[in-house]
C-alpha positions as CSV (number, residue, x, y, z in Angstrom):
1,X,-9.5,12.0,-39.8
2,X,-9.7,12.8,-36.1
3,X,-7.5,11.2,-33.8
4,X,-8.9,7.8,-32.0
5,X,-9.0,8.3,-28.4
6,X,-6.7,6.3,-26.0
7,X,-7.7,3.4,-25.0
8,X,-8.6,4.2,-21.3
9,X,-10.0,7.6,-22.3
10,X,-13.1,8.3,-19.8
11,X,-12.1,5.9,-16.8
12,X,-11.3,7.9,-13.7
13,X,-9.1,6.5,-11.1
14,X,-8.1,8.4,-7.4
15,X,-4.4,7.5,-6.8
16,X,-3.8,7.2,-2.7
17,X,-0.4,6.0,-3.1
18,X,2.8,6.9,-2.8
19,X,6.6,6.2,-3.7
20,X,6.8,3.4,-6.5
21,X,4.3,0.5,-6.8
22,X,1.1,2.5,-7.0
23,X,2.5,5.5,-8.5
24,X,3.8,3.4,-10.9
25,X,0.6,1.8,-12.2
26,X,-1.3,4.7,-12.0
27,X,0.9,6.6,-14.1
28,X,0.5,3.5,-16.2
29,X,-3.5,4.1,-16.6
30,X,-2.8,7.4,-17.1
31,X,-0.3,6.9,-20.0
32,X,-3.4,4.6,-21.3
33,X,-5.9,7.8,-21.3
34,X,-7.3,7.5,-17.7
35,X,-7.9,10.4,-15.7
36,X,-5.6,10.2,-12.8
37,X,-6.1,12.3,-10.0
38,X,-3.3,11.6,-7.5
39,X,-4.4,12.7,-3.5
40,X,-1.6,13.9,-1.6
41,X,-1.2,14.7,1.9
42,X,-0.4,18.2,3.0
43,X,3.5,17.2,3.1
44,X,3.1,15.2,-0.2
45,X,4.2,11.9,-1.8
46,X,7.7,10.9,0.0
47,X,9.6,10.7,-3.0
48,X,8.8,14.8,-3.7
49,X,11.9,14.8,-1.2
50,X,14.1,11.6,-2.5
51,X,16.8,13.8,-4.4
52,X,19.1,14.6,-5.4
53,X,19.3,14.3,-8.0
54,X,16.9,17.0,-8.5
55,X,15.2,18.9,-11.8
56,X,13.6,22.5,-12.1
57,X,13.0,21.8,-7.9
58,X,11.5,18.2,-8.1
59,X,13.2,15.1,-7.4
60,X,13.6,12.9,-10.2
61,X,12.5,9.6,-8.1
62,X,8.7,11.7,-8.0
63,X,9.0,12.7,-11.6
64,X,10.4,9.0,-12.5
65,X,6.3,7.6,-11.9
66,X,4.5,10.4,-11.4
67,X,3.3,12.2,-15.2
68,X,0.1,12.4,-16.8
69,X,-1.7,13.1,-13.3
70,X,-3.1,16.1,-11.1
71,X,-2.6,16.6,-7.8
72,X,-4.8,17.6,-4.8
73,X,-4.2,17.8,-1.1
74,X,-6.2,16.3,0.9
75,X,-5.9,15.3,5.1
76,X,-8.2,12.5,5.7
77,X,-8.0,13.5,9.6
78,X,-10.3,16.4,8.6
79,X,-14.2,15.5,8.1
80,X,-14.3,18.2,5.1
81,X,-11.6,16.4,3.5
82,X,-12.8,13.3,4.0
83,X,-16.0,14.2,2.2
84,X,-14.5,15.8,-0.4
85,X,-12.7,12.2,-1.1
86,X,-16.6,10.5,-0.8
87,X,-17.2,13.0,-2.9
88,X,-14.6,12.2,-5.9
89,X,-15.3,8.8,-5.4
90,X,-19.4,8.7,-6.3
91,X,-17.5,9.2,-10.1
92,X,-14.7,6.9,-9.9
93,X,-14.0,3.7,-11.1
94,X,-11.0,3.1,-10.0
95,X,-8.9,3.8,-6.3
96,X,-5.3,2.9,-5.7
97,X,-3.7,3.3,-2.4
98,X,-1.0,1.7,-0.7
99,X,-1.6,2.9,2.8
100,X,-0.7,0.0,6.1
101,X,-3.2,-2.6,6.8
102,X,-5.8,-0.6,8.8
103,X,-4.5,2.7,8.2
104,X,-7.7,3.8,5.5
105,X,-10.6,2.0,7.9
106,X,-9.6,4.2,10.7
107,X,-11.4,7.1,8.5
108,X,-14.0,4.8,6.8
109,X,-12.3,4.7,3.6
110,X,-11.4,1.0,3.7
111,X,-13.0,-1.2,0.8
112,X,-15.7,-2.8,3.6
113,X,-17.0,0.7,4.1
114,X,-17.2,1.9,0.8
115,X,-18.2,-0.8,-1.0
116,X,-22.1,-0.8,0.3
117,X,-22.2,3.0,-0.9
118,X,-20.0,2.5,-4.2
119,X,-20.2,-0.5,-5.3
120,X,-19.1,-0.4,-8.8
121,X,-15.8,0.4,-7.4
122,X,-12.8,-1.3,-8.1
123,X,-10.6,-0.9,-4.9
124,X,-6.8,-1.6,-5.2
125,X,-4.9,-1.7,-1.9
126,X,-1.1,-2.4,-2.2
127,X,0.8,-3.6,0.4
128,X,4.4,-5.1,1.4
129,X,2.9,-7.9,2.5
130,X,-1.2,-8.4,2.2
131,X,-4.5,-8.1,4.1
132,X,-4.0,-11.2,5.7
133,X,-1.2,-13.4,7.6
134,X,1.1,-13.2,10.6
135,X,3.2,-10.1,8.6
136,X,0.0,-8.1,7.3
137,X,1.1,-5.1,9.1
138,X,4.6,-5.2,8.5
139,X,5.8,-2.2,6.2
140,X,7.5,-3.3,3.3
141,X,10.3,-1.2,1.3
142,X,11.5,-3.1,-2.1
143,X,15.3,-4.0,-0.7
144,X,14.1,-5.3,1.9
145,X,11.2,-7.5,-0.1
146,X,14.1,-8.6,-2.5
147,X,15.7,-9.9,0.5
148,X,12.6,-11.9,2.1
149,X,11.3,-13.1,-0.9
150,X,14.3,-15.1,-2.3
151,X,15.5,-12.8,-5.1
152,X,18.9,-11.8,-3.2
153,X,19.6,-15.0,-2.3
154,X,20.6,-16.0,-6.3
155,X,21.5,-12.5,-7.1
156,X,25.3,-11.7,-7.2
157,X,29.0,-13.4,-7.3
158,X,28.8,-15.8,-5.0
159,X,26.3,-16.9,-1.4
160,X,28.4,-14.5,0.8
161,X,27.2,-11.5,-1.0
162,X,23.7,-11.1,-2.1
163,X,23.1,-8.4,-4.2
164,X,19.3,-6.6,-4.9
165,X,18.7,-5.8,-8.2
166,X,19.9,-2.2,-9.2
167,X,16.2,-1.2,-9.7
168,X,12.7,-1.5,-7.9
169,X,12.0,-4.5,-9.4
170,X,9.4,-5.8,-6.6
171,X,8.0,-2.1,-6.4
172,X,7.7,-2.1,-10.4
173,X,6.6,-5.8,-11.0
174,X,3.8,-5.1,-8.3
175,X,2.8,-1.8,-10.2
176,X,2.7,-4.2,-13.3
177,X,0.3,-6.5,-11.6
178,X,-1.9,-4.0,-10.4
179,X,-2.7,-2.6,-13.4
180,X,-3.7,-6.0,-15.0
181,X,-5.3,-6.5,-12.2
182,X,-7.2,-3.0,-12.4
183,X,-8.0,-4.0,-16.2
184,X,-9.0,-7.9,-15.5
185,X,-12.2,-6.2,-13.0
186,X,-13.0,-3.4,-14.8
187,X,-14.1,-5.8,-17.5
188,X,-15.9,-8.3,-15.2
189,X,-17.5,-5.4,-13.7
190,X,-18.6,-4.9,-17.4
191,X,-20.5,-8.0,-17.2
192,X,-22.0,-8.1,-13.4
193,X,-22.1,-4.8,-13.0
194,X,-19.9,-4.9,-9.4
195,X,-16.4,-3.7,-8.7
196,X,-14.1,-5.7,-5.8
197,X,-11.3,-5.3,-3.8
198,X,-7.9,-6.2,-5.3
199,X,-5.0,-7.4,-3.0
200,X,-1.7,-7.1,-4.0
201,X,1.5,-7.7,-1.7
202,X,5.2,-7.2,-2.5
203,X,5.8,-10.5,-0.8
204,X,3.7,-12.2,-3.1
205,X,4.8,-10.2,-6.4
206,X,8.4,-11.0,-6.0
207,X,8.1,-14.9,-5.2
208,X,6.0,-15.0,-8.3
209,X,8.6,-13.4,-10.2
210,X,10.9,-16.5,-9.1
211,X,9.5,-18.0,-12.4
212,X,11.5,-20.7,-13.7
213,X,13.8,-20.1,-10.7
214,X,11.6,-21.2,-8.0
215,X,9.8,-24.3,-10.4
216,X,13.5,-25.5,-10.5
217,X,13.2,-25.5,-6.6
218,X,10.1,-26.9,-6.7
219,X,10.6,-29.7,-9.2
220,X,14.1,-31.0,-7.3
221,X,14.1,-29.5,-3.7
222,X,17.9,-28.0,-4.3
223,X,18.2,-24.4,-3.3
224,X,19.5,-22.0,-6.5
225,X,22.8,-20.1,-5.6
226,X,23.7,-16.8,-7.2
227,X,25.8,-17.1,-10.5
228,X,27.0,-13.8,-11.5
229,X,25.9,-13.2,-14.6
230,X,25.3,-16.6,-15.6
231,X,22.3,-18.9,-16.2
232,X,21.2,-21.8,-14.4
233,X,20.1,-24.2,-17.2
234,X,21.8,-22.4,-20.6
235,X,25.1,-22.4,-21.3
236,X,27.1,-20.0,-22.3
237,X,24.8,-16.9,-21.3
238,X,26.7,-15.0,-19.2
239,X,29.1,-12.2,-19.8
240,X,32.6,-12.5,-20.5
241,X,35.7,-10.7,-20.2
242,X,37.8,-9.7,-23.5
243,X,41.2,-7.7,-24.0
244,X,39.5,-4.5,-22.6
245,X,35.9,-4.4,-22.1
246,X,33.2,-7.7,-21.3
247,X,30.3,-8.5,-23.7
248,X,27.6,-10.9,-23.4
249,X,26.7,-13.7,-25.0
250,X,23.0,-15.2,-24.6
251,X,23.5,-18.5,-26.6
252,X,20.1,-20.3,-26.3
253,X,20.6,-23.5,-28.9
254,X,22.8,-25.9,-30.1
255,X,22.8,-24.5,-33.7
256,X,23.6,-21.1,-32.0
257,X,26.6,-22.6,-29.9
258,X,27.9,-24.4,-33.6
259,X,27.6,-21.0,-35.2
260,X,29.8,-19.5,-31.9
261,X,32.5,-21.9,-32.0
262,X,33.0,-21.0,-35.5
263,X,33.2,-17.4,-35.1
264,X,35.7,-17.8,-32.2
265,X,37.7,-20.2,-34.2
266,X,36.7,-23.1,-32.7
267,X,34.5,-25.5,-34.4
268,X,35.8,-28.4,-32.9
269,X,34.1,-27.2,-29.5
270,X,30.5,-27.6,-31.2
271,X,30.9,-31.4,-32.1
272,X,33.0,-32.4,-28.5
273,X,30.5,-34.5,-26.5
274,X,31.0,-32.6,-23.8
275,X,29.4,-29.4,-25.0
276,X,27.6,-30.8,-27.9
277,X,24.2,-30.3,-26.0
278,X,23.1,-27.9,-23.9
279,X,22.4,-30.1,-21.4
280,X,26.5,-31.6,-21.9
281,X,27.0,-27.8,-21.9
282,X,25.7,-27.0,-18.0
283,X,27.1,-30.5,-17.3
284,X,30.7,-29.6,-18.0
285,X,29.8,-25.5,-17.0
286,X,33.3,-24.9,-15.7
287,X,35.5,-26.3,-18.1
288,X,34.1,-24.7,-21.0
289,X,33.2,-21.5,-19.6
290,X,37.2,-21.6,-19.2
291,X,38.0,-22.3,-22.5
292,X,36.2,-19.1,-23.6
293,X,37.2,-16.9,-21.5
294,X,40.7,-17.8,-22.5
295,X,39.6,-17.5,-25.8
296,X,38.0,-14.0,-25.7
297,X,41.0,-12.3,-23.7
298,X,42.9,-12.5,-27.3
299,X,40.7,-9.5,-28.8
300,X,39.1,-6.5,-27.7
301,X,35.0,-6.3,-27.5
302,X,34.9,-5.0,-30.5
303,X,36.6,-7.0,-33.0
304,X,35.1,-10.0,-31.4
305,X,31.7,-8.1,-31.6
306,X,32.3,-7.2,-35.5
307,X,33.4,-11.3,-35.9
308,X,30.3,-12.2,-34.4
309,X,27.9,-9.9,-36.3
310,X,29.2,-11.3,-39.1
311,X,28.4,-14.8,-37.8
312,X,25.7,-17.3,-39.2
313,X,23.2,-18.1,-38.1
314,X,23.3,-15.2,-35.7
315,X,23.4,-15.9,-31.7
316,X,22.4,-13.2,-29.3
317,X,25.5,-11.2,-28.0
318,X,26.3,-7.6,-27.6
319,X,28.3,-5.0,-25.7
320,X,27.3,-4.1,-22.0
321,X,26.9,-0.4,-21.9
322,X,26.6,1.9,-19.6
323,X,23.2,4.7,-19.3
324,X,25.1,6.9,-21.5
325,X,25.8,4.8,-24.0
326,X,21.8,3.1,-23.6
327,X,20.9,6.7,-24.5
328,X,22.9,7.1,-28.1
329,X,22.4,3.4,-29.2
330,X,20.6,4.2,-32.5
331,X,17.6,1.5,-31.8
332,X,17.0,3.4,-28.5
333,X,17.2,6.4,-30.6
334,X,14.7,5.0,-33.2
335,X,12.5,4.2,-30.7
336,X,12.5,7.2,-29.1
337,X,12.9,5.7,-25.5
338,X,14.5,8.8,-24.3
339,X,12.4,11.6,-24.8
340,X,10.8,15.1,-22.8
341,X,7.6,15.0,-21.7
342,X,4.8,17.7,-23.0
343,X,6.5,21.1,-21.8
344,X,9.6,20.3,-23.9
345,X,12.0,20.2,-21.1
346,X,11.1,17.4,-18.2
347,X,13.3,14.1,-19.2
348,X,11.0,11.0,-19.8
349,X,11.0,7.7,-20.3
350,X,8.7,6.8,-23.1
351,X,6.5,4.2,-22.4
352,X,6.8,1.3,-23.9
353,X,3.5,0.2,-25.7
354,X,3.0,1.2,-29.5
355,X,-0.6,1.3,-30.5
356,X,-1.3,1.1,-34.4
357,X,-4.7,3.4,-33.8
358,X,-4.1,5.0,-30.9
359,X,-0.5,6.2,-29.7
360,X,0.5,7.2,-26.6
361,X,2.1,10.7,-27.4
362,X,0.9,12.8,-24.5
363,X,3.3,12.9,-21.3
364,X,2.3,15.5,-18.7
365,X,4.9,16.5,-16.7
366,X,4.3,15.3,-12.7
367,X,1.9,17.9,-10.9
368,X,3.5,19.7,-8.4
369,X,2.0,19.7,-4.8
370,X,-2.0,20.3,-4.4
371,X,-1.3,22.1,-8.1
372,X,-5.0,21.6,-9.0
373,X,-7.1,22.2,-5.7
374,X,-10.0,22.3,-7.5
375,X,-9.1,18.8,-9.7
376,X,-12.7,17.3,-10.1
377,X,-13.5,14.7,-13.1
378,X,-13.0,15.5,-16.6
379,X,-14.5,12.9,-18.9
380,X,-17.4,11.0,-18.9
381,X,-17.1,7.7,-17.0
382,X,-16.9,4.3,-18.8
C-alpha cells in the first residue's frame, strides 16, 4: 500500500524569521509535510552563531528549530532580491516573519502591500509586542517577556528572586500559537477564498499562558507569589527532599492523598480535618507540608519511590532527573523522543505528534546558509 502523504503535504510557506518563535512553528509545518523555504539574510539567522555548544560547525540553538527546511539568501535592500521574494510568493500560502514593526513595509513587503496582489495569502508577523500600542516597536527577547508579562514574578523560591523558566517558553508558546493560528485561516480561507494577516506578540502569548494563574488574580484581586515548586491551589504537589535525592509528588485528590498517607505510614493524616480536603490541605499548607518532609528524610528516593509504586490507588509521583537520565528512562526510550534526524548523525528531538495514517518519520537536518540558491516550490499548492 503506498504511504499516505503528511498531512500538510503541498502547502508552501516562506519563513522570514529568525531565532525561536517563528523558526519554531515553521519547523512545525514543516514536520507536518509543508514545504518550508526559510529566507536568510546574507549573514544568516542569529542563532547560526549562538554556540557553543556547537555540532559538525552549526550551533545547536539553529539546529534546535531549524530541520525539515531549505535555505536561500536573500537582501531585501536589493530590487533583484526583492523580486525574487514577489516572486516565491505568487505560489505561497503561507509567510512567517518576525521582523520589527515597520521594518518589512520599508521594502513593500508588509501585509498592506501584498495583500491587494496576493490575496490568498496568509501573512504571519510575530512580534515582542504587536502591531499596535504604546510598545509596538519595542524589541522583545523571551527573558525579558517572562519578566513583563508576570511569569517571573511567581517563578522561584521566594519574591526577592524571580527566576525565568529554564527554557523559551514565551518564544515556544508563541511558535505554538502561530501555527494554530496558520491552520485556523488556511481553512477559512478554504471557505471565502481570502488569506489575512495574523498578529501574534510575545506580550500577549505569555499573559495568556498565566491560565489559571492569572483567573486566580482575576477572580480575588490578590497578587500570586512564587512557591518553589509548589502549587497554589493543590496540596501536596511540590517536590520534596528525602535521605539523598528529592522526588515529586503531584497529589491531585483526596482518594490520592488517603492512598499517600498510607504508603508513608500515616493513615491517620488522610482522616485529620485538617488535611482531609484539599481545600483543609492549602488551608493548613505549612504544617503539613512539614510533617512530610520530616517524614520523607527517613528513606532514600528510592525506597520511598518502590513504597509508592506499590501504592493503591496510585498518585502521581516520581524521581526528578536530570537530561541524562530523561534520555535512558525506558518510556523516553520507547517513544523514541531522542533520536537523529535523516543523515543518521544530527541529534533530534522527535516531535511529538503520532499520526495513525500518516507518521512523521522524516527529519531533515537544518539547511546550512543559502544551501539551496535555487530553492523554488516543490509540490503542488493546496
Amino acid at each position: 500500500m503506498e504511504k499516505a502523504a503528511l498531512p500538510l503535504a503541498g502547502l508552501r510557506v516562506l519563513d522570514l524569521s529568525r531565532i525561536l518563535a517563528g523558526p519554531s512553528a515553521a519547523q512545525l509545518l514543516g514536520d507536518l509535510g509543508a514545504d518550508v523555504i526559510k529566507i536568510e539574510h546574507p549573514l544568516g539567522d542569529d542563532t547560526r552563531r549562538w554556540g557553543p555548544p556547537d555540532f559538525e560547525g552549526g550551533a545547536a540553538y539553529y539546529l534546535a528549530c531549524n530541520r525539515n527546511k531549505r535555505s536561500r539568501v536573500l537582501d531585501f535592500k536589493r530590487p533583484a532580491d526583492r523580486e525574487v521574494l514577489l516572486s516565491l510568493l505568487a505560489g505561497a500560502d503561507v509567510l512567517l516573519e518576525n521582523f520589527k514593526v515597520g521594518d518589512l513595509a520599508r521594502h513593500g513587503l508588509d501585509y498592506a502591500a501584498l495583500a491587494p496582489r496576493f490575496p490568498r495569502l496568509v501573512y504571519c508577523s510575530i512580534t515582542g509586542f504587536g502591531q499596535t500600542g504604546p510598545d509596538a516597536g519595542r524589541v522583545g527577547y523571551d527573558a525579558l517577556i517572562q519578566g513583563l508579562g508576570g511569569l517571573m514574578s511567581i517563578t522561584g523560591q521566594d519574591e526577592g528572586h524571580p527566576t525565568k523558566v529554564g527554557v523559551a517558553v514565551a518564544d515556544l508558546g508563541t511558535g505554538l500559537y502561530a501555527v494554530v493560528a496558520i491552520l485556523a485561516a488556511l481553512l477559512e480561507r478554504s471557505r471565502s477564498g481570502l488569506g489575512q494577516h495574523i498578529d501574534l506578540a510575545l506580550l500577549d502569548t505569555q499573559v495568556a499562558g498565566l491560565a489559571n494563574i492569572a483567573m486566580n488574580f482575576l477572580c480575588t484581586g490578590e497578587v500570586p507569589r512564587p512557591l518553589g515548586n509548589a502549587h497554589p491551589t493543590i496540596v501536596p504537589y511540590q517536590s520534596f527532599a528525602t535521605a539523598d535525592r528529592p522526588l515529586m509528588l503531584a497529589v491531585g485528590s483526596d482518594p490520592q492523598f488517603a492512598s499517600l498517607c498510607v504508603a508513608l505510614g500515616e493513615p491517620g493524616w488522610a482522616v485529620d480535618p485538617r488535611f482531609v480536603t484539599n481545600p483543609a490541605r492549602v488551608a493548613h499548607r505549612a504544617e503539613l507540608v512539614a510533617r512530610l518532609e520530616q517524614r520523607l528524610s527517613q528513606k532514600t528516593r528510592d525506597e520511598w519511590l518502590q513504597i509508592f509504586a506499590a501504592a493503591t490507588p496510585q498518585f502521581p509521583h516520581g524521581p526528578i532527573r536530570d537530561l541524562a537520565e530523561v534520555a535512558t528512562d525506558p518510556q523516553v526510550t520507547h517513544r523514541g523522543l531522542f533520536t537523529a534526524m535523516d543523515d543518521g548523525r544530527t541529534p533530534c528531538l522527535k516531535n511529538p505528534i503520532v499520526f495513525s495514517r500518516t507518521p512523521i518519520d522524516h527529519y531533515r537536518r537544518p539547511p546550512r546558509l543559502g544551501e539551496h540558491p535555487d530553492a523554488t516550490w516543490l509540490e503542488d499548492p493546496v
